[in-house]
N, CA, C and O atoms as CSV, one atom per row, in Angstrom:
chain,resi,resn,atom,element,x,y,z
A,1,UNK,N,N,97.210,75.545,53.859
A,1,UNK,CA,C,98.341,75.078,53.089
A,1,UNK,C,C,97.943,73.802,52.362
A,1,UNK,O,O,97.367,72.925,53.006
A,2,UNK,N,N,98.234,73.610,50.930
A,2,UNK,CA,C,97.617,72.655,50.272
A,2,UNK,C,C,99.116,71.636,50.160
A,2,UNK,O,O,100.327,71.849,50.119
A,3,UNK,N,N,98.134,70.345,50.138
A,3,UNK,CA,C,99.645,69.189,50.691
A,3,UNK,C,C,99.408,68.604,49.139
A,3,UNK,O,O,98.418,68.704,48.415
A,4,UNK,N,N,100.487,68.063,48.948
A,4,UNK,CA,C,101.390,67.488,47.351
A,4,UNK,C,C,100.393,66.988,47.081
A,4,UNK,O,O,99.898,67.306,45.999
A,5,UNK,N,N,99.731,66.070,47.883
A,5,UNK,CA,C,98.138,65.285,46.870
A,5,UNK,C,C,97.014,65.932,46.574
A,5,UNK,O,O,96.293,65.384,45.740
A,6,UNK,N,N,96.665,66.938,47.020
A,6,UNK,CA,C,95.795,67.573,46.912
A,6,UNK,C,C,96.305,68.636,45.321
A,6,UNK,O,O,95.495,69.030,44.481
A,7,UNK,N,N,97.634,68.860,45.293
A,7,UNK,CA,C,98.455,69.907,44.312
A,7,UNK,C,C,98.326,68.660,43.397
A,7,UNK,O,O,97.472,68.849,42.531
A,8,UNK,N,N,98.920,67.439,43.330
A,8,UNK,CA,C,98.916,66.822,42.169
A,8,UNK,C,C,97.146,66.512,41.593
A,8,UNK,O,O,97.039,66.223,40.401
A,9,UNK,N,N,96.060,66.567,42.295
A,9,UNK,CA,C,94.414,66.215,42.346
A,9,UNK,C,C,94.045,66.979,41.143
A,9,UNK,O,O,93.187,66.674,40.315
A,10,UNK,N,N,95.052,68.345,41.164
A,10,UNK,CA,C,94.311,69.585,40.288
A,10,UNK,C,C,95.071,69.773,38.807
A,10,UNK,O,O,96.295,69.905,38.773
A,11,UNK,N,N,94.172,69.777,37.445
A,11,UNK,CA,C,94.421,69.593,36.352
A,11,UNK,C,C,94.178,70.374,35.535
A,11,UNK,O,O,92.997,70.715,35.478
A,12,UNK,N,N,94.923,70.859,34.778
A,12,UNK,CA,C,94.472,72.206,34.169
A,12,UNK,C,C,94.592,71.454,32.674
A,12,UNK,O,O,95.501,70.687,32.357
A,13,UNK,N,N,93.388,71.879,31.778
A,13,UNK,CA,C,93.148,71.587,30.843
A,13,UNK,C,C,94.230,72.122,29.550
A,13,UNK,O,O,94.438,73.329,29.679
A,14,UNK,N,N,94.748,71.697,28.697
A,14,UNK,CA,C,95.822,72.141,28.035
A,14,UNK,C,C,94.584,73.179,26.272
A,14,UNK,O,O,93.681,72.693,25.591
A,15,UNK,N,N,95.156,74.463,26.226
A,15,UNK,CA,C,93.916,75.007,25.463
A,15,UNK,C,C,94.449,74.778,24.027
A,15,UNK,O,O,95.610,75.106,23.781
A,16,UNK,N,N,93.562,74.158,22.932
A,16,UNK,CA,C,93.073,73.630,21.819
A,16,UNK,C,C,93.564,74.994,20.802
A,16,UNK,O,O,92.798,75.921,21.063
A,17,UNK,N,N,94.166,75.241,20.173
A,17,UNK,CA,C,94.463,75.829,19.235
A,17,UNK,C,C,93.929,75.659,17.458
A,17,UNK,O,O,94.536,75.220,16.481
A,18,UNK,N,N,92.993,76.039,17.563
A,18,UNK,CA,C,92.950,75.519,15.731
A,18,UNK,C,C,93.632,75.981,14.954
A,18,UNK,O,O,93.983,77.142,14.744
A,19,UNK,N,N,93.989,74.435,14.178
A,19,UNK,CA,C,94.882,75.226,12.985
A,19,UNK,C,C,94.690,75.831,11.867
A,19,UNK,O,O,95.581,76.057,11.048
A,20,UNK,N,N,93.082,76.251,11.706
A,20,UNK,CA,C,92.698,77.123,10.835
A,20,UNK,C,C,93.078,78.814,11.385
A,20,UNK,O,O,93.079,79.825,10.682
A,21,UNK,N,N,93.341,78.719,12.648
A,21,UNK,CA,C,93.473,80.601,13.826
A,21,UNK,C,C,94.933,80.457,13.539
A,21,UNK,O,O,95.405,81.518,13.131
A,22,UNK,N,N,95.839,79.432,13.626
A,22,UNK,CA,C,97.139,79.290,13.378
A,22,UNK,C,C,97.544,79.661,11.934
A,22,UNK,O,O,98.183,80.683,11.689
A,23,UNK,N,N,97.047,78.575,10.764
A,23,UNK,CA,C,97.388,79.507,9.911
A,23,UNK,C,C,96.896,80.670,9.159
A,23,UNK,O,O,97.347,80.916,8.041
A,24,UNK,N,N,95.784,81.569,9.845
A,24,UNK,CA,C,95.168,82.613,9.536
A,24,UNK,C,C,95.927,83.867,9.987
A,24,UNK,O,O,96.160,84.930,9.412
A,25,UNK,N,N,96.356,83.216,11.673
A,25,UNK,CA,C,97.624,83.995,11.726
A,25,UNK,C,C,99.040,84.402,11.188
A,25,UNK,O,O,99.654,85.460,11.331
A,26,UNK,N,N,99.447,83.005,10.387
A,26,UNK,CA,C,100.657,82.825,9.990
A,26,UNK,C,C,100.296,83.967,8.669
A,26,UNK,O,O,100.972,84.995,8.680
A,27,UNK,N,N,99.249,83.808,7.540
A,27,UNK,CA,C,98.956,84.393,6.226
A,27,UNK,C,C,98.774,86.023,6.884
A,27,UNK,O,O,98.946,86.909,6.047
A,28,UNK,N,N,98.526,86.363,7.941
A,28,UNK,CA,C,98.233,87.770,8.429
A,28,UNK,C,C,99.936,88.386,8.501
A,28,UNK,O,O,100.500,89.234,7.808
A,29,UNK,N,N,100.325,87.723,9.413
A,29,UNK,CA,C,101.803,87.883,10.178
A,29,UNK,C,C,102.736,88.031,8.327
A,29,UNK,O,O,103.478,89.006,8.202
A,30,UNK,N,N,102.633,87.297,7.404
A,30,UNK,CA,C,103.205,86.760,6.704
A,30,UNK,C,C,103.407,88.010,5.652
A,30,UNK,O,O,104.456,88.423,5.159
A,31,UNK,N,N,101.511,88.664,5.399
A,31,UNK,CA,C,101.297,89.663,4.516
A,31,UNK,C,C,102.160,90.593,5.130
A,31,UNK,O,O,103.097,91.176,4.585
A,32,UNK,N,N,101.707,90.717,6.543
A,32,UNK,CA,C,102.216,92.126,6.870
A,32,UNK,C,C,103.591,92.063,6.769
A,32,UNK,O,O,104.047,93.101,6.289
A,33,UNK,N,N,104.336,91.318,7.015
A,33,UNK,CA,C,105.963,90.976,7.184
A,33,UNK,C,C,106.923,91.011,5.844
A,33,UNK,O,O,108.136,91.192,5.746
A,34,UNK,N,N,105.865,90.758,4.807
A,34,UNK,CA,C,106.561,90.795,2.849
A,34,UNK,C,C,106.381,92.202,2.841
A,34,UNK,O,O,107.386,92.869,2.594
A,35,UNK,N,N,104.813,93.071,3.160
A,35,UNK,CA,C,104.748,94.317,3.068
A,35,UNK,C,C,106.339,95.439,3.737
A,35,UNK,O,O,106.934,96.236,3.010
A,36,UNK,N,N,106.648,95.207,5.029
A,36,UNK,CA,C,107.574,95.938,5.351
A,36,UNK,C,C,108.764,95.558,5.387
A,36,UNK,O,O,109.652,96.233,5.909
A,37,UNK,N,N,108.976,94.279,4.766
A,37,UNK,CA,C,110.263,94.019,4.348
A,37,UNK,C,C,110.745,94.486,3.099
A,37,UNK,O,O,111.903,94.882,2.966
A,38,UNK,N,N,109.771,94.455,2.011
A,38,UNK,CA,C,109.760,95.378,0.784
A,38,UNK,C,C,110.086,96.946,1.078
A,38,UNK,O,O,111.082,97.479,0.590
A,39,UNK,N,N,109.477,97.411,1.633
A,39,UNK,CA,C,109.573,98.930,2.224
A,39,UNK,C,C,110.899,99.066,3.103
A,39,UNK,O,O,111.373,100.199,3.032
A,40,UNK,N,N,111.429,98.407,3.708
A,40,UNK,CA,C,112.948,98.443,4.440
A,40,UNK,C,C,114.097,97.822,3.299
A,40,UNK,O,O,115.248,98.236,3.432
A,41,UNK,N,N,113.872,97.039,2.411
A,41,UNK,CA,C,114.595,97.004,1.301
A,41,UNK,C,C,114.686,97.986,0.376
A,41,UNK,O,O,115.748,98.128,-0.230
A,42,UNK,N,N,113.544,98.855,0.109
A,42,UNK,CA,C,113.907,100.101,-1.150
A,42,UNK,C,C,114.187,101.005,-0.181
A,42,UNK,O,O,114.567,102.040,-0.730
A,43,UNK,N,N,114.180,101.132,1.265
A,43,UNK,CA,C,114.987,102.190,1.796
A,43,UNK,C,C,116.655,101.721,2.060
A,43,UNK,O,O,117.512,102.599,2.162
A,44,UNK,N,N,116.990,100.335,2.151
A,44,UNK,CA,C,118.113,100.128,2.162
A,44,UNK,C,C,118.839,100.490,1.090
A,44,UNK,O,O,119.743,101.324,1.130
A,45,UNK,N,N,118.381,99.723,-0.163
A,45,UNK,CA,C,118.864,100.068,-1.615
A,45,UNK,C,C,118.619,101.709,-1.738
A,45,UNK,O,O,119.534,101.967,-2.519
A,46,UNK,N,N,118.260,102.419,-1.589
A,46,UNK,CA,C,118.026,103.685,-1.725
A,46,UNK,C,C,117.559,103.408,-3.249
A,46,UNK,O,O,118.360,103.365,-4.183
A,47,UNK,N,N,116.353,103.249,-3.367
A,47,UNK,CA,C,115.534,103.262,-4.541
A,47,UNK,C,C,114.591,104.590,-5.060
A,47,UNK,O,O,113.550,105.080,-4.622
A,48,UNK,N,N,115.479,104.925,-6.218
A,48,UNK,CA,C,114.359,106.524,-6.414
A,48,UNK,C,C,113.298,106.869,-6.075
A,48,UNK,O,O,112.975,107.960,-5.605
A,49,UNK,N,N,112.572,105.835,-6.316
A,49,UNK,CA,C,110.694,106.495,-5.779
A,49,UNK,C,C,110.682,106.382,-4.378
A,49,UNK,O,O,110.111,107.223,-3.683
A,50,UNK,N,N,111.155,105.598,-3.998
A,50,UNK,CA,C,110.972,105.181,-2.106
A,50,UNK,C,C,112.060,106.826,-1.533
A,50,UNK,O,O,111.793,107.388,-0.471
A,51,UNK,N,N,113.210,107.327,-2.469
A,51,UNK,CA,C,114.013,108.254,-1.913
A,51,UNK,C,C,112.851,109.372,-2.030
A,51,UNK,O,O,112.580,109.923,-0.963
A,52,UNK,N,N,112.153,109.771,-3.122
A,52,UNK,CA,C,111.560,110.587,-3.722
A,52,UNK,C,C,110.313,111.033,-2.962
A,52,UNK,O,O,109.809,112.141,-2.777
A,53,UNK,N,N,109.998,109.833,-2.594
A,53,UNK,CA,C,108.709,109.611,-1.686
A,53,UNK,C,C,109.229,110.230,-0.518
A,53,UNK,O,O,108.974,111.420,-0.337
A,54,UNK,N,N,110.050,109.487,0.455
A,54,UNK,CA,C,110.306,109.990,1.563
A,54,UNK,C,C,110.933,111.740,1.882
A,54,UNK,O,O,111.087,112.272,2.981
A,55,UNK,N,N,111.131,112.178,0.856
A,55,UNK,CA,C,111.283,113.462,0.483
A,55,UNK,C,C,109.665,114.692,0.769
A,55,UNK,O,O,109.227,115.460,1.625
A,56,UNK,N,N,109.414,114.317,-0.202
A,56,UNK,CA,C,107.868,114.209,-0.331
A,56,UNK,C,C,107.160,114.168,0.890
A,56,UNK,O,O,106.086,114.760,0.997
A,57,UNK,N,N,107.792,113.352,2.076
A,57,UNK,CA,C,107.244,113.172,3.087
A,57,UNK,C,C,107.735,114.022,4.233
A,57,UNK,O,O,107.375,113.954,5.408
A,58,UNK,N,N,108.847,115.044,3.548
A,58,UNK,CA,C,109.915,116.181,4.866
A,58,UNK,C,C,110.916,115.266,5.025
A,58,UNK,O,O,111.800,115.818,5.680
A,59,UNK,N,N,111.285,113.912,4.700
A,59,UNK,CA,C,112.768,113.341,5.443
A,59,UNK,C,C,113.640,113.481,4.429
A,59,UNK,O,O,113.473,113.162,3.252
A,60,UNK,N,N,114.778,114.077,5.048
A,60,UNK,CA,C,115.921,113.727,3.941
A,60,UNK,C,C,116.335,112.535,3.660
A,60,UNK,O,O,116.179,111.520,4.339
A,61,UNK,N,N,116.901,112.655,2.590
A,61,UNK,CA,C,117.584,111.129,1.793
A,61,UNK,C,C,118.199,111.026,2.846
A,61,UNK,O,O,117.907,109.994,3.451
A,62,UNK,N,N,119.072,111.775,3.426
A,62,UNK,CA,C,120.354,110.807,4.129
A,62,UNK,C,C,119.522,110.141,5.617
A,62,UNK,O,O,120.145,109.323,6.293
A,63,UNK,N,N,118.432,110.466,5.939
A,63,UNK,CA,C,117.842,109.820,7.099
A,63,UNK,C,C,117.118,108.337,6.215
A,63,UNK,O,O,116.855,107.412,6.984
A,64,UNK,N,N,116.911,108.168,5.232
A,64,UNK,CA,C,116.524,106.916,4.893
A,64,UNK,C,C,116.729,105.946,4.868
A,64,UNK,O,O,115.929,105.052,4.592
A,65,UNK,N,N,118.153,105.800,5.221
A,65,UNK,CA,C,118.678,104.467,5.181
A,65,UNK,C,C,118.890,104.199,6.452
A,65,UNK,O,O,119.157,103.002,6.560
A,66,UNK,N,N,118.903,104.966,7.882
A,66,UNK,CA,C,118.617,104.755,8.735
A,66,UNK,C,C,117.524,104.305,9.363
A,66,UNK,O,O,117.518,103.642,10.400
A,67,UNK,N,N,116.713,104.618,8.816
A,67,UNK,CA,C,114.925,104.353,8.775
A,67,UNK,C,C,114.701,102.785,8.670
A,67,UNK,O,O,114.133,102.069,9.495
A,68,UNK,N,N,115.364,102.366,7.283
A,68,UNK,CA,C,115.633,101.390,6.583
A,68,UNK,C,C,116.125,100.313,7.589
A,68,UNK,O,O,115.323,99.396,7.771
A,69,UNK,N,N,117.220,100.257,8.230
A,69,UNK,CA,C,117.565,99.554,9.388
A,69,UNK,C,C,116.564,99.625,10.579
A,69,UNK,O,O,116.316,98.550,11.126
A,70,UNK,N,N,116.064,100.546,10.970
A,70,UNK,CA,C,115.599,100.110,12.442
A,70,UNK,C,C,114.354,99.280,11.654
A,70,UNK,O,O,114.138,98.176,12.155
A,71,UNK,N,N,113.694,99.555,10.761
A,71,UNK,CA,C,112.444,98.916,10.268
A,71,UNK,C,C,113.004,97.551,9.747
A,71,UNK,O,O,112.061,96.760,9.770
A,72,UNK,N,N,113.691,97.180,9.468
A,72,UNK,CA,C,114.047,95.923,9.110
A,72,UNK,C,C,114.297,95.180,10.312
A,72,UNK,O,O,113.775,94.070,10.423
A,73,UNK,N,N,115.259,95.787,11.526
A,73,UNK,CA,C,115.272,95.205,12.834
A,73,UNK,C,C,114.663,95.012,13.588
A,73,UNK,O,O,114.951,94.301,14.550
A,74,UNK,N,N,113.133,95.841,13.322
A,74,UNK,CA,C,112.022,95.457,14.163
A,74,UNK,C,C,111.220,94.180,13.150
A,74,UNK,O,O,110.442,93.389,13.682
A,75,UNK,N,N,111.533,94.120,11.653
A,75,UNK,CA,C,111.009,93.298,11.292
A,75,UNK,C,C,111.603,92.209,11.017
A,75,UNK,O,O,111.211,91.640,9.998
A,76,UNK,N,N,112.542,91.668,11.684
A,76,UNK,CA,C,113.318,90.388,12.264
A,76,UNK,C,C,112.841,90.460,13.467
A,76,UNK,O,O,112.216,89.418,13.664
A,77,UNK,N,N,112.800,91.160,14.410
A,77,UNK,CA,C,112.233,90.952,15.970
A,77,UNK,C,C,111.261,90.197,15.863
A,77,UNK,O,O,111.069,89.214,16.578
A,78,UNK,N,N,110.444,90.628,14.832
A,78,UNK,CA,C,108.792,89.811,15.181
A,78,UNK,C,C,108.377,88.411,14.834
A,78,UNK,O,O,107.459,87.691,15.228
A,79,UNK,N,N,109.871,88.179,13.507
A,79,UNK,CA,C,109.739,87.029,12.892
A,79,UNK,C,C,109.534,86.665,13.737
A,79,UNK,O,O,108.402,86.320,14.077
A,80,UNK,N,N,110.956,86.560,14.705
A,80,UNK,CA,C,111.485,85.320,15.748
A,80,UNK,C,C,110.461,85.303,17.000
A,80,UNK,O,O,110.282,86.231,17.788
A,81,UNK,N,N,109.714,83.802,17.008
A,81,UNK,CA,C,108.659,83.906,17.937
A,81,UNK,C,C,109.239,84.497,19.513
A,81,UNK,O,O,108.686,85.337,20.222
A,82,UNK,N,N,110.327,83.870,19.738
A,82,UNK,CA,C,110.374,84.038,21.206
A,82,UNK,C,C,110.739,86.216,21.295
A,82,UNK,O,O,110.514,86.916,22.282
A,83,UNK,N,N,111.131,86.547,20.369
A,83,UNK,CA,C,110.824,87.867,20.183
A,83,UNK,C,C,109.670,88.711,19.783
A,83,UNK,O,O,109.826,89.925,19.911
A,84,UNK,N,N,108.600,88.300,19.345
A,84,UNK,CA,C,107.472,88.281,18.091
A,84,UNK,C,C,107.086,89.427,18.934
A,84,UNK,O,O,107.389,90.491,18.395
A,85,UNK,N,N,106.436,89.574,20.240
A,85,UNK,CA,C,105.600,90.899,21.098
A,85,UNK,C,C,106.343,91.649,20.759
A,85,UNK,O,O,106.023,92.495,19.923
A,86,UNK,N,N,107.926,91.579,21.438
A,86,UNK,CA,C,108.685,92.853,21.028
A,86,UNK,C,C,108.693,93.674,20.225
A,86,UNK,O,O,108.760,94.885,20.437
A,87,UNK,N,N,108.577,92.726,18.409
A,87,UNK,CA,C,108.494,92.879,17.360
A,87,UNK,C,C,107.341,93.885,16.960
A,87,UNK,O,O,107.166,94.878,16.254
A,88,UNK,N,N,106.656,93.050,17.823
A,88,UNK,CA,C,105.391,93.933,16.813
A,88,UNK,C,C,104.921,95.498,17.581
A,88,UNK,O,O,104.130,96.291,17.070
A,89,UNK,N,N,105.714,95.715,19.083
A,89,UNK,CA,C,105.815,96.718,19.505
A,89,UNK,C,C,106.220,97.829,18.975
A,89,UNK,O,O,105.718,98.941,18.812
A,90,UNK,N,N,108.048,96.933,18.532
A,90,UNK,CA,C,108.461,98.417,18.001
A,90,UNK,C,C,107.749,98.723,16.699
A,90,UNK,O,O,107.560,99.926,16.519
A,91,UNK,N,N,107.369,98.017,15.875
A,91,UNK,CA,C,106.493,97.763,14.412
A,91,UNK,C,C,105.355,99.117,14.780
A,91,UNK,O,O,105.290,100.235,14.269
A,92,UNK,N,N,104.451,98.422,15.979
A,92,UNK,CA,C,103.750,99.990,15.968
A,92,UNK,C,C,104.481,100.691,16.307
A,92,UNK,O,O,104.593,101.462,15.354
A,93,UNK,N,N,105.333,101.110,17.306
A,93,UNK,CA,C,105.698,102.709,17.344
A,93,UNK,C,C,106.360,103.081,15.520
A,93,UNK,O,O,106.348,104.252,15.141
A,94,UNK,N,N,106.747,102.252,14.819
A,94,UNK,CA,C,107.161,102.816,13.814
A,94,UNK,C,C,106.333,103.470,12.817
A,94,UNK,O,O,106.552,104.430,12.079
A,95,UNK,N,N,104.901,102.390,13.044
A,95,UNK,CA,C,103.783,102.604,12.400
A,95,UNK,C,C,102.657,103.874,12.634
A,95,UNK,O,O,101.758,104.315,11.918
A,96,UNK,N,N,103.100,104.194,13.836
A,96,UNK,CA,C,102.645,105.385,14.456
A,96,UNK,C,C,103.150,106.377,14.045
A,96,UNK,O,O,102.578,107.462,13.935
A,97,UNK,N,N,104.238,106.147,13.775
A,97,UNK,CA,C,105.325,107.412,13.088
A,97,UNK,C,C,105.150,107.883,11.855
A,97,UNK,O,O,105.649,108.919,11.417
A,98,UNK,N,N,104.303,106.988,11.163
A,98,UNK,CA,C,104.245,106.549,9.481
A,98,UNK,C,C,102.573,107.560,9.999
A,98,UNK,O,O,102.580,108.718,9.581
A,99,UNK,N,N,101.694,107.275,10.564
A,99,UNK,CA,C,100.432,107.853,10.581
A,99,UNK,C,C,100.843,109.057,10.955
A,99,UNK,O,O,100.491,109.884,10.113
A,100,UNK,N,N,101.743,109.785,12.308
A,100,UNK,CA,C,101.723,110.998,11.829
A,100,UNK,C,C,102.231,111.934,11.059
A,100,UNK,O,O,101.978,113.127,11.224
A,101,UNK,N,N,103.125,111.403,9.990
A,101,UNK,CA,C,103.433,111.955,9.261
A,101,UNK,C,C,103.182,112.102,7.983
A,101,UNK,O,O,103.766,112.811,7.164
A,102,UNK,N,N,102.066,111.230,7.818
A,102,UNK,CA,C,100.843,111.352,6.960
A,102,UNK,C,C,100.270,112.446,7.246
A,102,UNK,O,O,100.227,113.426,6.502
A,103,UNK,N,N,99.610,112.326,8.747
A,103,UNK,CA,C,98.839,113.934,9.263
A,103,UNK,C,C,99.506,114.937,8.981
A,103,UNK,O,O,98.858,115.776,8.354
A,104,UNK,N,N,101.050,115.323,9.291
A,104,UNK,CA,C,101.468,116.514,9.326
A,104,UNK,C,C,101.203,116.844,7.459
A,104,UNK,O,O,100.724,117.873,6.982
A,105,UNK,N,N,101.599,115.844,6.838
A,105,UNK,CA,C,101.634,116.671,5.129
A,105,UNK,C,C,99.629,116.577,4.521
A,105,UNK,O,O,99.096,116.810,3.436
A,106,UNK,N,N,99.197,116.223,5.591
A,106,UNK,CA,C,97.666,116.199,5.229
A,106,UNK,C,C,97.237,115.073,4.095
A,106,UNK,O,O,96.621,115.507,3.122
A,107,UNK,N,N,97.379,114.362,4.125
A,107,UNK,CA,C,97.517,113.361,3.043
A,107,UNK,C,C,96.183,112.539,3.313
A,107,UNK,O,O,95.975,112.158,4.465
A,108,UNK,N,N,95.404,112.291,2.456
A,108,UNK,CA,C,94.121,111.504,2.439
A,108,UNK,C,C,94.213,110.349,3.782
A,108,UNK,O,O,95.165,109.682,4.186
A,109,UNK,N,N,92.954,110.431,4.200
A,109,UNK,CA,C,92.510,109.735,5.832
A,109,UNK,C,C,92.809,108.573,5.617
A,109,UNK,O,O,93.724,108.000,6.208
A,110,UNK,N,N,91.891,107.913,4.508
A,110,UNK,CA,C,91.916,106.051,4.793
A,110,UNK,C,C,92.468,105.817,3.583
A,110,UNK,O,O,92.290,104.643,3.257
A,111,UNK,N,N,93.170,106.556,2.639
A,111,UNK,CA,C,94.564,105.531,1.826
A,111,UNK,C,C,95.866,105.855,2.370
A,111,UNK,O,O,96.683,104.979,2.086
A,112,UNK,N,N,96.254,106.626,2.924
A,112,UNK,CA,C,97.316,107.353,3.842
A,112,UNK,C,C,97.532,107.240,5.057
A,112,UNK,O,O,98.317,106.548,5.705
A,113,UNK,N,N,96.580,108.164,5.386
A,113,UNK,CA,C,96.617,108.286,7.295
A,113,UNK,C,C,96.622,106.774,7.927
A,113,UNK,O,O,97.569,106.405,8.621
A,114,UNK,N,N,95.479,105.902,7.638
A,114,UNK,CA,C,95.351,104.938,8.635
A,114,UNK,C,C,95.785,103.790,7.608
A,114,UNK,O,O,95.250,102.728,7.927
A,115,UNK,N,N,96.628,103.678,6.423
A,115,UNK,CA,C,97.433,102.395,5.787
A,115,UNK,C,C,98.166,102.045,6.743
A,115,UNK,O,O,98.205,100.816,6.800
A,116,UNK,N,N,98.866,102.612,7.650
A,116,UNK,CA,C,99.754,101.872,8.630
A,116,UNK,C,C,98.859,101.179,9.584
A,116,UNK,O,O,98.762,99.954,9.658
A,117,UNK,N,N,98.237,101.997,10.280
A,117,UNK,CA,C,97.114,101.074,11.041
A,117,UNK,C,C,96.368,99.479,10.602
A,117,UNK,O,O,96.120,98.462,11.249
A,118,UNK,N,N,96.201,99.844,9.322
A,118,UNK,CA,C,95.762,98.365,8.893
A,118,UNK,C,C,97.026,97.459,9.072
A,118,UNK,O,O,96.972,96.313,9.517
A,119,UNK,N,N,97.975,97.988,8.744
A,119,UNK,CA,C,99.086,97.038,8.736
A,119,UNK,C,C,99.675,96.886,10.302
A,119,UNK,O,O,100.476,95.975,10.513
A,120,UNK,N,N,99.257,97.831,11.467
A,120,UNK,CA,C,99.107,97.149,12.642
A,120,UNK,C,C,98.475,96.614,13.118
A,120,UNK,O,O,98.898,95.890,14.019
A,121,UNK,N,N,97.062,96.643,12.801
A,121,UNK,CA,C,96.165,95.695,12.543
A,121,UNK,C,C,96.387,94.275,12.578
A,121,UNK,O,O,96.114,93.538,13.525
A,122,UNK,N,N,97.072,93.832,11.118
A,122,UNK,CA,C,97.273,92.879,10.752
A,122,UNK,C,C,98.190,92.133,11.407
A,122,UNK,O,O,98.064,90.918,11.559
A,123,UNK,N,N,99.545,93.075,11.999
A,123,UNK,CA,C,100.358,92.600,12.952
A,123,UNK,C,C,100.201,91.665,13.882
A,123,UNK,O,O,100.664,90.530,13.993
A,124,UNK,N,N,99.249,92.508,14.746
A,124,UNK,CA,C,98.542,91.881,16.169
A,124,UNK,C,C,97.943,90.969,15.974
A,124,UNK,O,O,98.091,89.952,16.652
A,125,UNK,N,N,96.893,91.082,14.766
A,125,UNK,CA,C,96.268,89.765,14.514
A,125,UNK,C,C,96.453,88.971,14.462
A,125,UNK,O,O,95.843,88.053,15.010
A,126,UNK,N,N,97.803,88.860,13.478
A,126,UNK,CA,C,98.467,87.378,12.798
A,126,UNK,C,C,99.325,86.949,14.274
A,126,UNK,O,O,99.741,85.793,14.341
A,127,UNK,N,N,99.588,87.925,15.486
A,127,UNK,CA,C,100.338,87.209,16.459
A,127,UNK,C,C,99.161,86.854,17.229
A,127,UNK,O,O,99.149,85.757,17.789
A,128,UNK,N,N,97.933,87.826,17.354
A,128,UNK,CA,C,97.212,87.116,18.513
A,128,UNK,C,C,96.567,85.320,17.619
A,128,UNK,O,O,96.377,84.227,18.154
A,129,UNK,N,N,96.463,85.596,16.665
A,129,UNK,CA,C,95.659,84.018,16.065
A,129,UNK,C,C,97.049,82.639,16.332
A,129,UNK,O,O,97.025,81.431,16.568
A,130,UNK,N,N,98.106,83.660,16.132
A,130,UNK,CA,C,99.529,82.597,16.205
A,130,UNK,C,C,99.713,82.180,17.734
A,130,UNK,O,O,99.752,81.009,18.112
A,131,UNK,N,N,99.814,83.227,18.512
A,131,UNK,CA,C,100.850,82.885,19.599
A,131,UNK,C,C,99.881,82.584,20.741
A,131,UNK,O,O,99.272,83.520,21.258
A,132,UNK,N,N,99.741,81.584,21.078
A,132,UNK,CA,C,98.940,81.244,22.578
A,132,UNK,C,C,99.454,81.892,24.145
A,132,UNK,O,O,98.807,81.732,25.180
A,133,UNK,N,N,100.552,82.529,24.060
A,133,UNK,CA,C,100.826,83.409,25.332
A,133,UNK,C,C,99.935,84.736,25.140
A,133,UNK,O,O,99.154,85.029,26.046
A,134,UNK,N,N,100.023,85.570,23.969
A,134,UNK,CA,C,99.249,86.666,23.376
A,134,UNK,C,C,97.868,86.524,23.893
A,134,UNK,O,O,97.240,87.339,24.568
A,135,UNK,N,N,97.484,85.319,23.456
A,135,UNK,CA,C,96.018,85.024,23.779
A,135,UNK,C,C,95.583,84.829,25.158
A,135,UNK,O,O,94.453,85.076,25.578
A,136,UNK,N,N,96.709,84.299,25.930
A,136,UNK,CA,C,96.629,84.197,27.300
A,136,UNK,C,C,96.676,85.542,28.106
A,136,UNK,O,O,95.766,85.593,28.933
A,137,UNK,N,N,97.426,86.557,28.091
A,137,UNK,CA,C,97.585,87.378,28.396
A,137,UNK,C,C,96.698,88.971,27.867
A,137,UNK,O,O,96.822,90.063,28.421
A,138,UNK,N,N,95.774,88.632,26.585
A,138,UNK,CA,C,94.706,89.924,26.022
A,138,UNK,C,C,93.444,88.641,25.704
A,138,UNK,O,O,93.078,88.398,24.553
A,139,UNK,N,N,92.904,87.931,26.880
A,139,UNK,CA,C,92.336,87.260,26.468
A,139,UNK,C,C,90.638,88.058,25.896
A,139,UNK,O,O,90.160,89.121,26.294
A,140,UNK,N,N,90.163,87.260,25.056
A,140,UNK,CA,C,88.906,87.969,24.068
A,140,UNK,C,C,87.633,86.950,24.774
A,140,UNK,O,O,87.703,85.794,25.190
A,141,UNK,N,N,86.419,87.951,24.708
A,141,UNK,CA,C,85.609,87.426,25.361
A,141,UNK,C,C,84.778,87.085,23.896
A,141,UNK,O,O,84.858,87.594,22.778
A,142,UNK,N,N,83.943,85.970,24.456
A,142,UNK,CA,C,83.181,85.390,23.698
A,142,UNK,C,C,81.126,85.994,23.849
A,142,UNK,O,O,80.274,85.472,23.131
């Protein structure tokens, strides 16, 4: 059993964050976050090419504006730091959704299939360079 002086003896070093990983994260988090906020706005507005498109893609118009909301609500989740993991959780499962339904209409590999991937990619990135719990918890070896 360790006694109070021995507990106060021990010091844990507080870890150094650069603010070049901070704002590399923020410009990552930032791209990806204008990207699908644009894309949850022309599904809100119900904008011809975004309706046309998602057509194109097997969904009906009237499922688009539903689409439109949960993707916008996952992309407020992630803003908000003390939400941000959550965020970028549901972000991939949405993004996952976006890759297979690329696959099902067969649509070119790396401008199609895996565009969402980059943009989960970028997700994780901009939170793992941002958020020091992220980093604590998927720590990267050197």
């Amino acid at each position: 059993m360790e006694t109070s002086a021995s507990m106060s003896e021990q010091h844990v070093e507080p870890v150094v964050v650069s603010n070049k990983k901070v704002w590399a994260g923020r410009i990552l988090s930032g791209l990806s976050v204008a990207f699908l906020l644009f894309d949850s706005i022309g599904k809100l507005m119900r904008v011809p090419q975004v309706l046309e498109g998602s057509e194109q893609l097997g969904y009906p118009v009237s499922s688009v504006r539903g689409i439109g909301v949960v993707l916008l609500a996952s992309v407020v989740t992630y803003m908000i730091p003390r939400t941000s993991v959550l965020g970028a959780i549901l972000l991939t499962g949405f993004l996952g959704g976006a890759v297979a339904t690329h696959v099902r209409v067969d649509n070119p590999l790396f401008s199609h299939v895996l565009f969402p991937v980059y943009v989960a990619a970028m997700i994780w990135g901009g939170l793992l360079l941002r958020d020091e719990r992220l980093r604590a918890l998927l720590p990267l070896r050197k």
